[in-house]
C-alpha positions in Angstrom: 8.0 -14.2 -95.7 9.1 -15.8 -98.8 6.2 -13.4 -100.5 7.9 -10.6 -99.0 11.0 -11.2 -100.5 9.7 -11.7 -103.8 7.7 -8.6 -103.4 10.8 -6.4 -102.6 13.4 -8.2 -105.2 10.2 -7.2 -108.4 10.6 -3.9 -106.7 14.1 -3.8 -106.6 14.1 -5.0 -110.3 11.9 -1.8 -111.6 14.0 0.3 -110.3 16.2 0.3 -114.3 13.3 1.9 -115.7 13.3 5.2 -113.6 15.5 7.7 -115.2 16.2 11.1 -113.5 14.2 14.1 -114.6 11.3 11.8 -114.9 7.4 12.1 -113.8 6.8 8.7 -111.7 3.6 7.4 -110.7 3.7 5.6 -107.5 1.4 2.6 -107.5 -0.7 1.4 -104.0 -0.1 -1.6 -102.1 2.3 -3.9 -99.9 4.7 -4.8 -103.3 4.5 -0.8 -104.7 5.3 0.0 -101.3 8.4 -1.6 -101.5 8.8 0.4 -104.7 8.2 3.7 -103.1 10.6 2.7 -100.2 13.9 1.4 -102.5 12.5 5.1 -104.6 13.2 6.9 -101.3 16.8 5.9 -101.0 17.5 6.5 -104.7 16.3 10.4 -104.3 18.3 10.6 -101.0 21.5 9.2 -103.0 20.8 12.1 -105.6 17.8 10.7 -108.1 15.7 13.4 -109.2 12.2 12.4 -109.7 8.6 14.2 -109.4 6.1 11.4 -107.7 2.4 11.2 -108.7 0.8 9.0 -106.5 -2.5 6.7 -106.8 -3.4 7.0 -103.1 -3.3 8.6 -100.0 -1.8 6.0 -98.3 1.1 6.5 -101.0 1.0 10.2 -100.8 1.8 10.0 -97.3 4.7 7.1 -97.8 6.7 8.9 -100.2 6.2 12.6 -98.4 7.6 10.6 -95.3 10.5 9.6 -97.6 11.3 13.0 -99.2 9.7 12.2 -102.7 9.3 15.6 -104.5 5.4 15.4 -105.2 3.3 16.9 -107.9 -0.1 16.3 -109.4 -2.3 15.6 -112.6 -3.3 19.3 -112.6 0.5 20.3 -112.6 1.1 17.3 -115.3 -0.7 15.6 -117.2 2.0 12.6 -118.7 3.6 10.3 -116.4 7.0 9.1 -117.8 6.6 5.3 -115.9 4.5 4.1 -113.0 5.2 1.0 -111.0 2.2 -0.4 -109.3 1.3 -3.6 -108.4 -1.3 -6.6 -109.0 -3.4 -8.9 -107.6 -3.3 -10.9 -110.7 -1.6 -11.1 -113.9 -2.7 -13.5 -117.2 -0.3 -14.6 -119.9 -1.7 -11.2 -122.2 -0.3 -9.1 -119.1 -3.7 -8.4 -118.4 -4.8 -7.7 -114.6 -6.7 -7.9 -111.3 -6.3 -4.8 -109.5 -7.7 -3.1 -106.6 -7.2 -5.2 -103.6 -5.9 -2.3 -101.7 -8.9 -0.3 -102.5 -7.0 2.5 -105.0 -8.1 0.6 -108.0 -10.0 4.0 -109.3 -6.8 6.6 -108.7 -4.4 3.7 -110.1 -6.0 3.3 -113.3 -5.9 7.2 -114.0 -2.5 7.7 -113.3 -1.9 4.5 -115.5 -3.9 5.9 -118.3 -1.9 8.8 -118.1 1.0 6.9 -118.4 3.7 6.0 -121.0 5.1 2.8 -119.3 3.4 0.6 -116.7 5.6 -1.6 -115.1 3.7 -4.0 -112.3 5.7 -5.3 -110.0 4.3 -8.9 -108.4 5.5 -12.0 -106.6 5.2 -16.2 -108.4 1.4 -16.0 -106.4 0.4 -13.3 -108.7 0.7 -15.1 -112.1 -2.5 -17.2 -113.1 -3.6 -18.8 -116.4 -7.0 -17.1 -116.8 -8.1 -14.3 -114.1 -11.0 -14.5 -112.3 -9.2 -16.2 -108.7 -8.8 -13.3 -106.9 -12.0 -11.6 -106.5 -12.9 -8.5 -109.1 -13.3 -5.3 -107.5 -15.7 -3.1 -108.5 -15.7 0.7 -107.2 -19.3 1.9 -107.1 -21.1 5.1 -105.8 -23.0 4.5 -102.8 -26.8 6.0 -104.3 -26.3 3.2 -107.0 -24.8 0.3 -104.7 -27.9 -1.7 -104.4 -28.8 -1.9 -108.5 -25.2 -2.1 -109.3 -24.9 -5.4 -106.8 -28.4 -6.8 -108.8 -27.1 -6.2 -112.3 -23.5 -8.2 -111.2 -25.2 -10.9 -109.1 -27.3 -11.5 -113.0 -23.7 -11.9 -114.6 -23.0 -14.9 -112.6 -21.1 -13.3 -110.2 -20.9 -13.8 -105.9 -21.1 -9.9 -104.6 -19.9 -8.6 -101.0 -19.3 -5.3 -99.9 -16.0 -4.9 -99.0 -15.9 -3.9 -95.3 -13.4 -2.4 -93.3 -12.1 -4.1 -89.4 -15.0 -2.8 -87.6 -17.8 -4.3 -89.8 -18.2 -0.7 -91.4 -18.1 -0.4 -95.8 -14.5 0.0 -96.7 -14.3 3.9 -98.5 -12.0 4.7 -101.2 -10.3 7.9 -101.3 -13.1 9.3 -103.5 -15.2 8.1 -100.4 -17.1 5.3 -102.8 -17.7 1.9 -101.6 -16.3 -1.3 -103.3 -18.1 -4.6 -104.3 -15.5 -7.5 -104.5 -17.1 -9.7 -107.1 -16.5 -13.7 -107.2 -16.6 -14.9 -110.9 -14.2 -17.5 -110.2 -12.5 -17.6 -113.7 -13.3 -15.2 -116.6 -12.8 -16.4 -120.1 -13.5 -13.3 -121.4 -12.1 -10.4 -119.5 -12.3 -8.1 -122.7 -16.2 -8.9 -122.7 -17.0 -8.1 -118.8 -14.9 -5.1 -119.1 -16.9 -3.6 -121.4 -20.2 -4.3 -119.4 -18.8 -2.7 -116.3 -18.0 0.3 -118.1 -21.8 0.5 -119.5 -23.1 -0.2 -116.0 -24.5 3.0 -114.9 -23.0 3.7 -111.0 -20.1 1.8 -111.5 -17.2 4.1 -111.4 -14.7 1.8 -112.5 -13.7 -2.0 -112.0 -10.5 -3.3 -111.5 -9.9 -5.0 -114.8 -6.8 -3.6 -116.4 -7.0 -4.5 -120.2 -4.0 -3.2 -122.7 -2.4 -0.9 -120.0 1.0 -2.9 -118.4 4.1 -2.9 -120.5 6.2 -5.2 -118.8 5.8 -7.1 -115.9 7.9 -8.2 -113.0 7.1 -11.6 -111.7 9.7 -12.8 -109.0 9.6 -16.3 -108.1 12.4 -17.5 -105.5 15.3 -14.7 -106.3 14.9 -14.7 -110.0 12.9 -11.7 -111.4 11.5 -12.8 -115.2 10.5 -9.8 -117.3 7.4 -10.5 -119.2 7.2 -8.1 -122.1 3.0 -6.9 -123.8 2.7 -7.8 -127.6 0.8 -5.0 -129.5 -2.5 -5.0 -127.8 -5.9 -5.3 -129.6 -9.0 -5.7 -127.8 
């Protein structure tokens, strides 16, 4: 409960950076939820937003909501996005994709002028690498893909859905959570996932979030990127 409450007062706290007329990008998962929920209110009281989201399960949220929709095709920049994390480091880099939209998130974030991620005090870490990495792959490729991690050091599951079935993205891939336990060098394995032929892309956010919003307790800290260079 007390996770909950964090979740929802970060939520409540990234609502000063949407601005009316804006594009939004609405992130996936139990704290963006929140986000897309507190957004519903603010466009019933007036706000005038266009939502992009990152998932179908978002999609369908903010069209229950009345969130005026629109798409990559019909625009290309995204004024903000608040998404969440799994985990966050003290260069604002992150762990994403626990909710399985880590593919869909990172395009609408590259497309992006301001991430803001939105996280309770659990999501903060030293060096990532706790939560396990996952890693979107497609399905012809699984097996090699799972070989070539497994020689990085790395415990690899696929990720499986409540009936024992593979867990499928919305761009009907599977995902391999990957168990480094910490990773000095997040830079480094970055840039070997994205040379890994049949990965599709990992959840290793490098450069992208602006700000962050960690609350812990009801206090919301604002942590703020220093010019990035990988």
């Amino acid at each position: 409960m007390a996770n909950d409450r964090e979740k929802e007062a970060a939520a409540r706290a990234s609502l000063q950076f949407i601005k009316d007329g804006q594009v939004v990008g609405l992130g996936t998962g139990s704290t963006a939820a929140y986000f897309i929920q507190l957004l519903g209110e603010q466009v019933k009281n007036g706000l005038r937003i266009r939502g992009i989201p990152s998932s179908d399960r978002s999609r369908e949220q903010a069209a229950a909501l009345g969130i005026p929709l629109t798409t990559l095709d019909e625009c290309q920049m995204i004024d903000v996005t608040v998404d969440g994390a799994d985990e966050v480091d003290p260069q604002l880099r992150l762990i994403k994709g626990g909710g399985g939209a880590l593919l869909r998130e990172k395009i609408v974030a590259s497309a992006t002028k301001q991430l803001v991620i939105v996280a309770d005090a659990s999501k903060r870490v030293p060096v990532l690498g706790r939560f396990p990495l996952p890693v979107e792959v497609i399905k012809f490729a699984q097996a090699l893909v799972v070989k070539e991690i497994e020689a990085l050091g790395a415990e690899v599951g696929v990720r499986l859905r409540a009936d024992g079935k593979p867990f499928l993205t919305d761009e009907n891939n599977h995902i391999l959570d990957c168990q480094f336990g910490q990773i000095p060098d997040a830079d480094g394995l970055a840039r070997q996932f994205s040379d890994m032929p049949g990965v599709v892309e990992h959840g290793l956010f490098i450069g992208m979030a602006r700000v962050v919003l960690i609350a812990n307790g009801d206090e919301v800290s604002e942590l703020r990127a220093q010019r990035y260079k990988a």
